[in-house]
N, CA, C, O and CB atoms as a CASP TS submission, in Angstrom:
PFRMAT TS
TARGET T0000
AUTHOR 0000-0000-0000
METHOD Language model
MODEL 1
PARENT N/A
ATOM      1  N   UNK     1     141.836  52.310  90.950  1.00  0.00           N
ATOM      2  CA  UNK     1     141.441  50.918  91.085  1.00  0.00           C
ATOM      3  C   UNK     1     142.204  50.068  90.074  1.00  0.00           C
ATOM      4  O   UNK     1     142.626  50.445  88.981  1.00  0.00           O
ATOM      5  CB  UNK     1     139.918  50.759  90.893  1.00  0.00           C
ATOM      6  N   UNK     2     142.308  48.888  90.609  1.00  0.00           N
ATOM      7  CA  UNK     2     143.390  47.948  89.702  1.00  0.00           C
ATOM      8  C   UNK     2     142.545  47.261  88.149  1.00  0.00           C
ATOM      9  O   UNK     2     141.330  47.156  88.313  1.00  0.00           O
ATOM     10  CB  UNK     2     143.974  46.359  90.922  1.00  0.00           C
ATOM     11  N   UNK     3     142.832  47.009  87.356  1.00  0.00           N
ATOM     12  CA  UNK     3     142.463  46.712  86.147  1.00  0.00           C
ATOM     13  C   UNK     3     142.244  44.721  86.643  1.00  0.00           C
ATOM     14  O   UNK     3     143.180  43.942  86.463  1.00  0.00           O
ATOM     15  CB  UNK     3     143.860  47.358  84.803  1.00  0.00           C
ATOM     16  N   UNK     4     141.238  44.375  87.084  1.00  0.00           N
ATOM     17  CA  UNK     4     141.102  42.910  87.521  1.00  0.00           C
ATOM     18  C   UNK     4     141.558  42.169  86.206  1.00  0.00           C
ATOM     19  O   UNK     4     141.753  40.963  86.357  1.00  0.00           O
ATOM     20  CB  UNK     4     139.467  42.467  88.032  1.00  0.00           C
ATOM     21  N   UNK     5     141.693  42.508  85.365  1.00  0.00           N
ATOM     22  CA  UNK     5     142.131  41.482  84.092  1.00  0.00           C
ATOM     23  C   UNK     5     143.848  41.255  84.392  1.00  0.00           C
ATOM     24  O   UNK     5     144.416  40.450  83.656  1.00  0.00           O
ATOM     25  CB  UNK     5     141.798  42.372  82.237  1.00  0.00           C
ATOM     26  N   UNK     6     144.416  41.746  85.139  1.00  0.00           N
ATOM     27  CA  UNK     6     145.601  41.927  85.398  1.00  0.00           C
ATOM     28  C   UNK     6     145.674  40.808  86.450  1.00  0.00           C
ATOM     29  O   UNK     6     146.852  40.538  86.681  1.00  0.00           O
ATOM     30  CB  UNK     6     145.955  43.351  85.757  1.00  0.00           C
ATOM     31  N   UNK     7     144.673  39.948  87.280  1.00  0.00           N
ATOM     32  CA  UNK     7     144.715  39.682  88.497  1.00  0.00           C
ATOM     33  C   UNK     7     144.939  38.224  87.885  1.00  0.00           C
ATOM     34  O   UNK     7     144.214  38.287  86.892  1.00  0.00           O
ATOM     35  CB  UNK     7     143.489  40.144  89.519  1.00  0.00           C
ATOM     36  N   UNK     8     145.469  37.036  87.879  1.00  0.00           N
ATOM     37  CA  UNK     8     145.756  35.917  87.251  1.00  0.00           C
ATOM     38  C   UNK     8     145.892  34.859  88.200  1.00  0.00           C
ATOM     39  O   UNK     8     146.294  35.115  89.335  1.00  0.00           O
ATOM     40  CB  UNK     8     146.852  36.062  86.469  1.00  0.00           C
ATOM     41  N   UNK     9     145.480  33.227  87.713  1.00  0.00           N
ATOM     42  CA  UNK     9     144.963  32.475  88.165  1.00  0.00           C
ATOM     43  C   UNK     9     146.573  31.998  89.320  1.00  0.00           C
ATOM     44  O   UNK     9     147.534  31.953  88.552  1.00  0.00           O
ATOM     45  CB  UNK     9     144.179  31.535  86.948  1.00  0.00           C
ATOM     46  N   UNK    10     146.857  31.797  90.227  1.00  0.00           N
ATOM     47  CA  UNK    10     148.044  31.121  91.007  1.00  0.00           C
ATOM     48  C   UNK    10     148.957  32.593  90.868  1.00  0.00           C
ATOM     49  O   UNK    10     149.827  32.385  90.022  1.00  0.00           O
ATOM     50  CB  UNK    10     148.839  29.431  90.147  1.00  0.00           C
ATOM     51  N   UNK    11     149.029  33.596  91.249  1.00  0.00           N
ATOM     52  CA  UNK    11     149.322  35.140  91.571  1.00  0.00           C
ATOM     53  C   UNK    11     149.660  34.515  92.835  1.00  0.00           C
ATOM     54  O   UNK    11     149.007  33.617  93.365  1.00  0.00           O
ATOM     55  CB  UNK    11     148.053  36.507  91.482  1.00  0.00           C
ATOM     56  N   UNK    12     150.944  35.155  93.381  1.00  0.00           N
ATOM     57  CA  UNK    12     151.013  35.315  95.033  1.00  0.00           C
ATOM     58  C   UNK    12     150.024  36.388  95.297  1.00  0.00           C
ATOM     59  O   UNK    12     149.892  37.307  94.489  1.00  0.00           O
ATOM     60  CB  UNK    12     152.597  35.789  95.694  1.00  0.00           C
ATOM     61  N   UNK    13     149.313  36.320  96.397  1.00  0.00           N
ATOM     62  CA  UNK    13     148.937  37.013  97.400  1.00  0.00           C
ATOM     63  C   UNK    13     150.076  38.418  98.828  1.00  0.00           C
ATOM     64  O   UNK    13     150.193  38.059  99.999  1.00  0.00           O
ATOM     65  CB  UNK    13     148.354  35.668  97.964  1.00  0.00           C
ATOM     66  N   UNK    14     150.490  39.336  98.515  1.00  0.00           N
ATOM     67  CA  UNK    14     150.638  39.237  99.456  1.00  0.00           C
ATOM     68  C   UNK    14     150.514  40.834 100.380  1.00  0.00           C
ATOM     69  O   UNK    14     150.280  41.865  99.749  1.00  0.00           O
ATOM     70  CB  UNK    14     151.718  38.465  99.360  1.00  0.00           C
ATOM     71  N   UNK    15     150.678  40.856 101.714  1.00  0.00           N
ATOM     72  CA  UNK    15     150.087  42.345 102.359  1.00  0.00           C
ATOM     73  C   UNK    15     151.252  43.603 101.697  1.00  0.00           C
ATOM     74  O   UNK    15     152.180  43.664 100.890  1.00  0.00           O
ATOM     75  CB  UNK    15     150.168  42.301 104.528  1.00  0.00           C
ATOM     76  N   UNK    16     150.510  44.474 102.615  1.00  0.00           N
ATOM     77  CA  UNK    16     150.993  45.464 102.352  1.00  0.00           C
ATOM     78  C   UNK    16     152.958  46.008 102.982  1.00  0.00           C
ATOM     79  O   UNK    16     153.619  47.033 102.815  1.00  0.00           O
ATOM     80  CB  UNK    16     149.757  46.210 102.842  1.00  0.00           C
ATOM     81  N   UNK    17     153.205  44.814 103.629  1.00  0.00           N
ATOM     82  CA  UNK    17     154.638  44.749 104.054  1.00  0.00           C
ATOM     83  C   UNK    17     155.531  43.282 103.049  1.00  0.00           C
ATOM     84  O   UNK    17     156.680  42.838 103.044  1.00  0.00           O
ATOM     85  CB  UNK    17     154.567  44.445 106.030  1.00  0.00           C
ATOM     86  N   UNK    18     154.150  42.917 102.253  1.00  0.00           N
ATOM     87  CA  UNK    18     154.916  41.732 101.579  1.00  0.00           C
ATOM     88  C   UNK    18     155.312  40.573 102.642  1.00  0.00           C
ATOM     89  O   UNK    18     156.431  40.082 102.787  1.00  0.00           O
ATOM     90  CB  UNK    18     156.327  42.315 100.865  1.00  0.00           C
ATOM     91  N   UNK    19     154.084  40.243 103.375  1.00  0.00           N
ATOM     92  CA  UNK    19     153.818  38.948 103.702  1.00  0.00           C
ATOM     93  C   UNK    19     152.950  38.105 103.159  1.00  0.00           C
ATOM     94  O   UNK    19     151.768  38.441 103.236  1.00  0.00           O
ATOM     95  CB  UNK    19     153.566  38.918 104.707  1.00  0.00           C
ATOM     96  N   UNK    20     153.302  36.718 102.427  1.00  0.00           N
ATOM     97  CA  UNK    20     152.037  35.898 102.079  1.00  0.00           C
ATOM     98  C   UNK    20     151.015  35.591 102.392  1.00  0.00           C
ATOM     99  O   UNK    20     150.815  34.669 103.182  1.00  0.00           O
ATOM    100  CB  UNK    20     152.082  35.160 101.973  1.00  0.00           C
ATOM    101  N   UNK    21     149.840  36.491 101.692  1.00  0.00           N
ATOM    102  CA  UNK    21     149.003  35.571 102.330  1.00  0.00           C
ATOM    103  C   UNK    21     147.646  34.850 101.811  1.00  0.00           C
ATOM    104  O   UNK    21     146.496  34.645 102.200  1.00  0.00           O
ATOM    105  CB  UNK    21     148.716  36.195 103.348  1.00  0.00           C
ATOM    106  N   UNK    22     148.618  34.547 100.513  1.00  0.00           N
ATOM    107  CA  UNK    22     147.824  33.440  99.688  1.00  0.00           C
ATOM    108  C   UNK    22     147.770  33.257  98.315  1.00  0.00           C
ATOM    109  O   UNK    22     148.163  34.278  97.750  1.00  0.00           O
ATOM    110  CB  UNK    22     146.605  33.518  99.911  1.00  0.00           C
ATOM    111  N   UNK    23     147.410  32.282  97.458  1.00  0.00           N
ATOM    112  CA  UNK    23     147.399  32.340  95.951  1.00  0.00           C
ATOM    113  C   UNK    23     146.299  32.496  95.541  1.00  0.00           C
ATOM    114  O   UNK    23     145.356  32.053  96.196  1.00  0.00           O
ATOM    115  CB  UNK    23     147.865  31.325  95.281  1.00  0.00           C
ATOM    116  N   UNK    24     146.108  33.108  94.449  1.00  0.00           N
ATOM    117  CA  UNK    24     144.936  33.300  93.449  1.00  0.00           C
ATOM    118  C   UNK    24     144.501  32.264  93.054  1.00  0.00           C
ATOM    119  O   UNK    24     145.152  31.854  92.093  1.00  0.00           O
ATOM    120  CB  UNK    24     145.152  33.985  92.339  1.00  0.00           C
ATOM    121  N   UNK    25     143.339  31.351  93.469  1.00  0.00           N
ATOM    122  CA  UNK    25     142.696  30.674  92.837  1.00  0.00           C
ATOM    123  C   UNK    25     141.547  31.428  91.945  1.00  0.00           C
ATOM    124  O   UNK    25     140.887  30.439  91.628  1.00  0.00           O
ATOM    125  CB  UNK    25     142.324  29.792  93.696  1.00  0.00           C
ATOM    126  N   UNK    26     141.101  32.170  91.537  1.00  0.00           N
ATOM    127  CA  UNK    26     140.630  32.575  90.427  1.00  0.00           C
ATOM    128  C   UNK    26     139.650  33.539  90.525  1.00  0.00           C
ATOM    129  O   UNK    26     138.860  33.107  91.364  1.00  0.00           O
ATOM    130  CB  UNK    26     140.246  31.623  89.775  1.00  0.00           C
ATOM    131  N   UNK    27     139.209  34.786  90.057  1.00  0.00           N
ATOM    132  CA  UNK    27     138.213  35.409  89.838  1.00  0.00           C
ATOM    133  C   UNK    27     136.700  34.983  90.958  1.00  0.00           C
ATOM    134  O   UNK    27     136.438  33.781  90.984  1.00  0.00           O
ATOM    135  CB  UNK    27     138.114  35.149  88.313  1.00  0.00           C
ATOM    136  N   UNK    28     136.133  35.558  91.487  1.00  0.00           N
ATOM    137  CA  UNK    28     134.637  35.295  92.087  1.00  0.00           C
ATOM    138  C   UNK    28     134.152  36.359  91.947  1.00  0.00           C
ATOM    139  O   UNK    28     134.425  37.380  92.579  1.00  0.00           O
ATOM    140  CB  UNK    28     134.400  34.861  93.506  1.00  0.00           C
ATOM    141  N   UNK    29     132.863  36.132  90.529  1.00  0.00           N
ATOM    142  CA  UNK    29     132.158  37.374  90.057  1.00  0.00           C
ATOM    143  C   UNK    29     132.963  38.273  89.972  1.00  0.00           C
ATOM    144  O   UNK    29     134.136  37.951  89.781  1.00  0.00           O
ATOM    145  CB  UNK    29     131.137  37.849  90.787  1.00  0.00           C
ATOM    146  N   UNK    30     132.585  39.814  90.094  1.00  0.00           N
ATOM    147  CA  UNK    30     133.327  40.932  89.339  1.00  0.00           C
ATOM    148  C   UNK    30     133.450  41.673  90.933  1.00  0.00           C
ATOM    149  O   UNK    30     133.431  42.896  91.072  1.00  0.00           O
ATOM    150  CB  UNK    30     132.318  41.909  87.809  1.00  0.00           C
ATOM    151  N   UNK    31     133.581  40.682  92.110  1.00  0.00           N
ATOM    152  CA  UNK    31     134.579  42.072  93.179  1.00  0.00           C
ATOM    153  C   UNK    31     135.070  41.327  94.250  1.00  0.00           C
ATOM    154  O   UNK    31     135.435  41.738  95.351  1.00  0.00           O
ATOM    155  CB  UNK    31     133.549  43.582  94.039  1.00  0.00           C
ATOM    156  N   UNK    32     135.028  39.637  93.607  1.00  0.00           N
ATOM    157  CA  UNK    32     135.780  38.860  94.880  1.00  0.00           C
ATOM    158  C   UNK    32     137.103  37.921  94.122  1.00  0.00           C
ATOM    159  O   UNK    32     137.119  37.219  93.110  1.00  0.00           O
ATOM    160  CB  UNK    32     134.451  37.613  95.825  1.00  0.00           C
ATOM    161  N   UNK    33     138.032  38.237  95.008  1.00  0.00           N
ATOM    162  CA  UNK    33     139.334  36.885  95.041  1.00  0.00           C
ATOM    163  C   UNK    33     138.746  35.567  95.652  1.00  0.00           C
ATOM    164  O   UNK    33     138.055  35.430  96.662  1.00  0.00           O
ATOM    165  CB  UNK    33     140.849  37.306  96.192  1.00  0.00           C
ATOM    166  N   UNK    34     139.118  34.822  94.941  1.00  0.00           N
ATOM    167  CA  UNK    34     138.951  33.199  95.594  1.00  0.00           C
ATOM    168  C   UNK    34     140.467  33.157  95.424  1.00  0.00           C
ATOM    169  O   UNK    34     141.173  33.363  94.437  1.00  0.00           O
ATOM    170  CB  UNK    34     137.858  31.739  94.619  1.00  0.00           C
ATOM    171  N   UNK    35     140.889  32.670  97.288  1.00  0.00           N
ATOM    172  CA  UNK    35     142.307  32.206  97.055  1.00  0.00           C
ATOM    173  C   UNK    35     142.457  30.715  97.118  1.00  0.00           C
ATOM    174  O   UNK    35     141.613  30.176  97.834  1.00  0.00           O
ATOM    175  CB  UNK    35     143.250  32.821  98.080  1.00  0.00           C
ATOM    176  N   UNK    36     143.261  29.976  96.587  1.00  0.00           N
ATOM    177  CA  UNK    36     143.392  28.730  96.697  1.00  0.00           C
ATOM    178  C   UNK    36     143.659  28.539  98.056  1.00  0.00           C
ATOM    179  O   UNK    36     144.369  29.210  98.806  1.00  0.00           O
ATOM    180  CB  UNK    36     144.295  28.212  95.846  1.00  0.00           C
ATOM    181  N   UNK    37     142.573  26.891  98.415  1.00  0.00           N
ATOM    182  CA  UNK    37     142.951  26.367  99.636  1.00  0.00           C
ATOM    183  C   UNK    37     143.943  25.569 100.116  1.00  0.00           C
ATOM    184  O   UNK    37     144.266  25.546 101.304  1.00  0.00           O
ATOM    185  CB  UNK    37     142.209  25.900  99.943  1.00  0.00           C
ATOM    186  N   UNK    38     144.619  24.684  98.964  1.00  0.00           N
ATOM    187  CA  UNK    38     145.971  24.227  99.258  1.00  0.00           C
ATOM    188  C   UNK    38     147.096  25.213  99.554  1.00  0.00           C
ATOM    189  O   UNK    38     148.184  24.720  99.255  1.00  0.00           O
ATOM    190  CB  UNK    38     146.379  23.475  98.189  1.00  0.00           C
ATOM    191  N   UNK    39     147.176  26.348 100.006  1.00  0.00           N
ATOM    192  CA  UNK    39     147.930  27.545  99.898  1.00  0.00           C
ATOM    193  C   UNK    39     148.537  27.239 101.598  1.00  0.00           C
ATOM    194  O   UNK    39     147.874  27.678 102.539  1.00  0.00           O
ATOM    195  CB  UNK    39     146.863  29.175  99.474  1.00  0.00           C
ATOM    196  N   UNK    40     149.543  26.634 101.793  1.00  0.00           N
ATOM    197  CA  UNK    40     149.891  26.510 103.245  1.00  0.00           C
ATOM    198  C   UNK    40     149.141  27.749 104.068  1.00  0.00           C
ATOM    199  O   UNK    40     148.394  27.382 104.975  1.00  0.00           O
ATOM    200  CB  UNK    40     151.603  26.571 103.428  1.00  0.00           C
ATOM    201  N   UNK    41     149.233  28.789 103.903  1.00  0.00           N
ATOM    202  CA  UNK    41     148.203  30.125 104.858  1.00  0.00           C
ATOM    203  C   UNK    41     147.290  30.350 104.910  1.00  0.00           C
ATOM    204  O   UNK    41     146.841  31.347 105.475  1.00  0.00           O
ATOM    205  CB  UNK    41     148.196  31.239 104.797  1.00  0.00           C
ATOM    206  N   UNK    42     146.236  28.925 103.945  1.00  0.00           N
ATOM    207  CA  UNK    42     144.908  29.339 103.818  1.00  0.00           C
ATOM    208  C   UNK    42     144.374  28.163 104.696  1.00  0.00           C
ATOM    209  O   UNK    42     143.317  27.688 104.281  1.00  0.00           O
ATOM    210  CB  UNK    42     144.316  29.491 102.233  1.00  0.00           C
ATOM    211  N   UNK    43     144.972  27.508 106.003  1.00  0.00           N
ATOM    212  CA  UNK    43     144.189  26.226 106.758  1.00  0.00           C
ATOM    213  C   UNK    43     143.443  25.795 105.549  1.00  0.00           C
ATOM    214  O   UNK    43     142.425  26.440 105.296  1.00  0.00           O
ATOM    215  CB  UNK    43     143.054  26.611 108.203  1.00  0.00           C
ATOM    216  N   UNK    44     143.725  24.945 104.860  1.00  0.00           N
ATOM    217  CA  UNK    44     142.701  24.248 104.001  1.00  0.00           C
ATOM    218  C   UNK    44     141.834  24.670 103.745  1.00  0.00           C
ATOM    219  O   UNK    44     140.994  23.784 103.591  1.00  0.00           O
ATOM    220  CB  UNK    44     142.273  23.343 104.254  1.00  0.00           C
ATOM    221  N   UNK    45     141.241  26.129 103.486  1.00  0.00           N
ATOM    222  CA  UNK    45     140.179  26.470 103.423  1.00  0.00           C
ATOM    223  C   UNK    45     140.285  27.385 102.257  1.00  0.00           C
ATOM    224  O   UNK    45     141.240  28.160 102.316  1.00  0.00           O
ATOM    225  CB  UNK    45     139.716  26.894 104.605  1.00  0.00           C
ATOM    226  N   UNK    46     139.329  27.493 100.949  1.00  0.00           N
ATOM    227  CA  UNK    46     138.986  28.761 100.303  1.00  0.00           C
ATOM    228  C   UNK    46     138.954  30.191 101.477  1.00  0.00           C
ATOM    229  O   UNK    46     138.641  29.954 102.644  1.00  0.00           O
ATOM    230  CB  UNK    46     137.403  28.460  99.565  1.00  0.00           C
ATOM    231  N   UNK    47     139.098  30.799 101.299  1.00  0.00           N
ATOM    232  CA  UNK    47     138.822  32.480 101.340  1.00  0.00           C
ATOM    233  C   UNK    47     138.654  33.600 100.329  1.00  0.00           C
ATOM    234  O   UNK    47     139.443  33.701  99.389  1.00  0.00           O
ATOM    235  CB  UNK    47     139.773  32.995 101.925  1.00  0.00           C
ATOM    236  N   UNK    48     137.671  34.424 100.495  1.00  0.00           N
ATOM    237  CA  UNK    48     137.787  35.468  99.680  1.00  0.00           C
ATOM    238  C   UNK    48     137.581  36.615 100.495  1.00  0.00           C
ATOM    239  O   UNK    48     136.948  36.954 101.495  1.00  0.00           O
ATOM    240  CB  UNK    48     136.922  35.399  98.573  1.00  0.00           C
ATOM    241  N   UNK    49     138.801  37.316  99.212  1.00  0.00           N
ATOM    242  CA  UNK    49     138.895  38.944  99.659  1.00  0.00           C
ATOM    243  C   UNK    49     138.197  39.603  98.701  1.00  0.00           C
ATOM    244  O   UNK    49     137.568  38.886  97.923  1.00  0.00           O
ATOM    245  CB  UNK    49     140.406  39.642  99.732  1.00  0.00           C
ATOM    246  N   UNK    50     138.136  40.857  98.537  1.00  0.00           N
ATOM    247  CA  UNK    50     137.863  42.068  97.833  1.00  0.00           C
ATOM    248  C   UNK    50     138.872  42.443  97.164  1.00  0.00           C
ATOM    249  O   UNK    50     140.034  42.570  97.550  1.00  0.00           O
ATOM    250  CB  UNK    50     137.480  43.075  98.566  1.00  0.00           C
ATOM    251  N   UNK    51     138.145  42.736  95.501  1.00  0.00           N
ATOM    252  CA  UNK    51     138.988  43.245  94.426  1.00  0.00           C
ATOM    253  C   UNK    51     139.690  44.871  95.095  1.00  0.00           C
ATOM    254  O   UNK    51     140.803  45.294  94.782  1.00  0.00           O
ATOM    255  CB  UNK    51     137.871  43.424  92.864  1.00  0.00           C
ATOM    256  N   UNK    52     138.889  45.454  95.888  1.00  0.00           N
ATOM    257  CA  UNK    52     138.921  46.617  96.375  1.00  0.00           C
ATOM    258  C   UNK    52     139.909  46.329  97.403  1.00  0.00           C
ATOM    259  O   UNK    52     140.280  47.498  97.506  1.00  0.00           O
ATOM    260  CB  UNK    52     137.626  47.173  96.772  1.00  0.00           C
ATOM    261  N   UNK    53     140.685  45.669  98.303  1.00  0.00           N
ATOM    262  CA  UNK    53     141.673  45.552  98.714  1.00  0.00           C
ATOM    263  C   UNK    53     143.120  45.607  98.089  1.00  0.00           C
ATOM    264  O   UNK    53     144.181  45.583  98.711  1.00  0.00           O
ATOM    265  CB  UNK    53     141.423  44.749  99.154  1.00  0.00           C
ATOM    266  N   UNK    54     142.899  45.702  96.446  1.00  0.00           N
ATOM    267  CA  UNK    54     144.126  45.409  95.841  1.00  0.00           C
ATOM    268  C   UNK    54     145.045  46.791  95.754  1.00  0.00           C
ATOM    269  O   UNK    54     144.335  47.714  95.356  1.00  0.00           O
ATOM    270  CB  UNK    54     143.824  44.757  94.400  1.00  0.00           C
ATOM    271  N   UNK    55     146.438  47.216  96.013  1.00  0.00           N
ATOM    272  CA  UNK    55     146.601  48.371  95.750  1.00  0.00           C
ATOM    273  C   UNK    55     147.023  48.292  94.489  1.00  0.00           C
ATOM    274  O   UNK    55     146.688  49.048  93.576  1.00  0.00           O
ATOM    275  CB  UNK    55     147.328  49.014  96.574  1.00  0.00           C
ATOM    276  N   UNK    56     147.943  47.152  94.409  1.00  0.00           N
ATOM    277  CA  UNK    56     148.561  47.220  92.897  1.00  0.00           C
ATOM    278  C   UNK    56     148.928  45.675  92.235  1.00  0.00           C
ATOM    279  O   UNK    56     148.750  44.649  92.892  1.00  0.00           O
ATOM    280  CB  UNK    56     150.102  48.179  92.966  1.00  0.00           C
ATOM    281  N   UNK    57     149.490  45.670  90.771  1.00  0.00           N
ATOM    282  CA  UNK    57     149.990  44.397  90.280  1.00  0.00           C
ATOM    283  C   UNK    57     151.672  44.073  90.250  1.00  0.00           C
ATOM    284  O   UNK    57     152.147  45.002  89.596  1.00  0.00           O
ATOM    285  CB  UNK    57     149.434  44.322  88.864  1.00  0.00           C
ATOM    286  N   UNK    58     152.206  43.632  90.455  1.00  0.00           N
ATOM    287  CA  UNK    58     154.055  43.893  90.425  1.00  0.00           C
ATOM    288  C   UNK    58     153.873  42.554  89.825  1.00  0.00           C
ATOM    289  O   UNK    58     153.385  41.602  90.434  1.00  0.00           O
ATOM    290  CB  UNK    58     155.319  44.117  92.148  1.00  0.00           C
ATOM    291  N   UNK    59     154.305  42.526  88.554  1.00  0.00           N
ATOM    292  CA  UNK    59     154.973  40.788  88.036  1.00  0.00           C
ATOM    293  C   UNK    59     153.710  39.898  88.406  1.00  0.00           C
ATOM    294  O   UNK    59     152.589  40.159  87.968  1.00  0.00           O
ATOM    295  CB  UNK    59     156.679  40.044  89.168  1.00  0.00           C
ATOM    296  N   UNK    60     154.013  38.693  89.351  1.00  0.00           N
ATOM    297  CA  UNK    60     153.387  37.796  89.048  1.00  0.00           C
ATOM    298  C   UNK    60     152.823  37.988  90.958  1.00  0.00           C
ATOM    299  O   UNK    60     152.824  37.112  91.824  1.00  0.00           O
ATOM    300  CB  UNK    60     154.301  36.385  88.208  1.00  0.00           C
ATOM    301  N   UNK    61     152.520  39.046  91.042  1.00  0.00           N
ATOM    302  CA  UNK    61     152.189  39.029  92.608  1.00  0.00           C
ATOM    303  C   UNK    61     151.296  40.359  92.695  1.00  0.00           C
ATOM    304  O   UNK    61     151.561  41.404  92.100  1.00  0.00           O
ATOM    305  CB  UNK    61     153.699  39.099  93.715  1.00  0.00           C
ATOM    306  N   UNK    62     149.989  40.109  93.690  1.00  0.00           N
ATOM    307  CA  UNK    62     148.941  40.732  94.094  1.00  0.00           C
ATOM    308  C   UNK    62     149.485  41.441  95.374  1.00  0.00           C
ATOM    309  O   UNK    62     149.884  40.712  96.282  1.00  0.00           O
ATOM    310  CB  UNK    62     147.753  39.793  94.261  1.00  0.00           C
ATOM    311  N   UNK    63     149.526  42.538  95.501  1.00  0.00           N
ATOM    312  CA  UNK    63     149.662  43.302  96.530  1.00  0.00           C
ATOM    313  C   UNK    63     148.794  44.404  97.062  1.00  0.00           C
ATOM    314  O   UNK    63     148.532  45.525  96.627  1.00  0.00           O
ATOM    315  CB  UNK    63     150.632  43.703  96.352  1.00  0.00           C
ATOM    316  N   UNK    64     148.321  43.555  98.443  1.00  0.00           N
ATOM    317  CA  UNK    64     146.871  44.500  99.110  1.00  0.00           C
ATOM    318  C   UNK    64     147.646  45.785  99.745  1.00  0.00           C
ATOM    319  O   UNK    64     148.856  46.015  99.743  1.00  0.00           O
ATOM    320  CB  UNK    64     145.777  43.505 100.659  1.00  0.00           C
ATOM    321  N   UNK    65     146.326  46.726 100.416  1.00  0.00           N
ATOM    322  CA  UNK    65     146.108  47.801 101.052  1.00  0.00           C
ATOM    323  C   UNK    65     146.595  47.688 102.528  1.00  0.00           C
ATOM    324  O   UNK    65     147.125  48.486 103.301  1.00  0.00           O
ATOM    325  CB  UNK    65     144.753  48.105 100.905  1.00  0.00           C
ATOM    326  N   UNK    66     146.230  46.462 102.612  1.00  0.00           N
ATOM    327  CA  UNK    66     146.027  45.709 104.123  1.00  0.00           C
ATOM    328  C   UNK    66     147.172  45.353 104.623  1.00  0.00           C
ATOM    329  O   UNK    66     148.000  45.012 103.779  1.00  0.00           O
ATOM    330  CB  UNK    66     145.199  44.407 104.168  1.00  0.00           C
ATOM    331  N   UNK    67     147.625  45.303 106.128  1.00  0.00           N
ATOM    332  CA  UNK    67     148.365  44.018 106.747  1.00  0.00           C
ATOM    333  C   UNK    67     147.622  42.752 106.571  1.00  0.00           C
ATOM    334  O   UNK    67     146.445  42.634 106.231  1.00  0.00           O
ATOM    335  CB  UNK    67     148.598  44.164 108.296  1.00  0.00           C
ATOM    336  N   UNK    68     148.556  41.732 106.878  1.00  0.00           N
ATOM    337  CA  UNK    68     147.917  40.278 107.075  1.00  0.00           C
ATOM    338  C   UNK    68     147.062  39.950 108.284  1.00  0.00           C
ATOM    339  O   UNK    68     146.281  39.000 108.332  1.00  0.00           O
ATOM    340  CB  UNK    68     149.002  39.277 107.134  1.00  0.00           C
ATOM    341  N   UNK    69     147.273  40.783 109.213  1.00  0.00           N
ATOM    342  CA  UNK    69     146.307  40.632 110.616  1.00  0.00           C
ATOM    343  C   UNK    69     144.655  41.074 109.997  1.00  0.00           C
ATOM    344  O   UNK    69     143.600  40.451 110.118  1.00  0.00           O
ATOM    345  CB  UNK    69     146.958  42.006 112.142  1.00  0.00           C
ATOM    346  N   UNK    70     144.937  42.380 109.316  1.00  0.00           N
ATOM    347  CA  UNK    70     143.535  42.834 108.770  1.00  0.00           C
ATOM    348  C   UNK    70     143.046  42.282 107.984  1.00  0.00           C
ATOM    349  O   UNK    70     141.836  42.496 107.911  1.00  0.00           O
ATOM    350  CB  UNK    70     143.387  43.877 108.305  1.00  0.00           C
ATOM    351  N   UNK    71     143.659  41.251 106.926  1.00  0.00           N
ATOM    352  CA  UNK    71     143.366  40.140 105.757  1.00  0.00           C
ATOM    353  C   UNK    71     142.657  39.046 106.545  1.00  0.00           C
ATOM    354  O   UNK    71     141.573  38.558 106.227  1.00  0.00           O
ATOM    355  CB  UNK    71     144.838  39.482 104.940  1.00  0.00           C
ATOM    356  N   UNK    72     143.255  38.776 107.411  1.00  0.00           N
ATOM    357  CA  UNK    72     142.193  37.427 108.300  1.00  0.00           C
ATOM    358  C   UNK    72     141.439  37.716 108.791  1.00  0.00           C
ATOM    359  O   UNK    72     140.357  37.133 108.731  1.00  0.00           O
ATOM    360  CB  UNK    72     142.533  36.590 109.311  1.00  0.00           C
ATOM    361  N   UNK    73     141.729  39.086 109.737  1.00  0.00           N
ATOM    362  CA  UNK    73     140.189  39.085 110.201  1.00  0.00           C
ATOM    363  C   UNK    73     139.420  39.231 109.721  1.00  0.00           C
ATOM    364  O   UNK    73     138.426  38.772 110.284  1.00  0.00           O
ATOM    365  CB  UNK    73     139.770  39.644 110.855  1.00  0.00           C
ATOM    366  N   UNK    74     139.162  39.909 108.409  1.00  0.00           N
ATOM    367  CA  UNK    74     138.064  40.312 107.860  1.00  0.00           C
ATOM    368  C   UNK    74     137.779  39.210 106.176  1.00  0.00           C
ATOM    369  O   UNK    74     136.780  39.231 105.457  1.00  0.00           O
ATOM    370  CB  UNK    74     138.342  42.124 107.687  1.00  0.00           C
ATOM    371  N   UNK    75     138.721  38.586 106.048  1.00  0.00           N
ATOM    372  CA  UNK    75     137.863  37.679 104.746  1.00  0.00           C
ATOM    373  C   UNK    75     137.336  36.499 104.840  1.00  0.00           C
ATOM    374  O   UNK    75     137.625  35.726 105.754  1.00  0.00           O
ATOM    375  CB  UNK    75     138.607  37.356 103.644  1.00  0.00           C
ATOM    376  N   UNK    76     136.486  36.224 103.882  1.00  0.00           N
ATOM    377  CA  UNK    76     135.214  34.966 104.093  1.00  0.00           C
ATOM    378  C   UNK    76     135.938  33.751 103.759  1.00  0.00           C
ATOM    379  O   UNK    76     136.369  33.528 102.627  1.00  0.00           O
ATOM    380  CB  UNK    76     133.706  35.066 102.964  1.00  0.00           C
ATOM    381  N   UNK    77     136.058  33.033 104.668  1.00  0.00           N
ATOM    382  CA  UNK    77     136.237  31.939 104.750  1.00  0.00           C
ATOM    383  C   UNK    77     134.965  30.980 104.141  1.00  0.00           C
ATOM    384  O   UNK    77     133.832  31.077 104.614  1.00  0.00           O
ATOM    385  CB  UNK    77     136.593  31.833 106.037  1.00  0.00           C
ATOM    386  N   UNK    78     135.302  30.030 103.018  1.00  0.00           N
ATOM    387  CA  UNK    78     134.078  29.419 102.078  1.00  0.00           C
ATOM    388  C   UNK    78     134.406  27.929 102.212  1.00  0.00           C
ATOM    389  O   UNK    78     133.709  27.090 101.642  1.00  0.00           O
ATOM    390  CB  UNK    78     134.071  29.962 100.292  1.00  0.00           C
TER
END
């Protein structure tokens, strides 16, 4: 599991082929991403994923488990 202190505020988002799909707007409690909604891929909307989606940290970019098809369907739109 990834060390969430590693996970930082405006981080790219992106899948597991390295498609965007979103910025880190900041920490939610201790097992959710809030991604920023100005994020052109986020329709104006907050979303959150799961800390548990993360596989790893590279530099200044979050890289999930997931494709981006499986990232939308399944995170909460807020």
């Amino acid at each position: 599991m990834v060390d969430k202190s590693e996970i930082k505020e405006h981080a790219e988002v992106v899948d597991n082929n390295g498609n965007i799909v979103g910025v880190v707007d900041h920490l939610e409690g201790d097992h959710e991403i809030k991604l920023a909604k100005n994020a052109p891929e986020s329709g104006g909307q907050h979303h959150l994923i799961p800390i548990s989606w993360v596989d790893r940290i590279e530099e200044n970019q979050v890289v999930l488990s997931k494709s981006i098809s499986e990232v939308e369907q399944n995170w909460k739109a807020i």
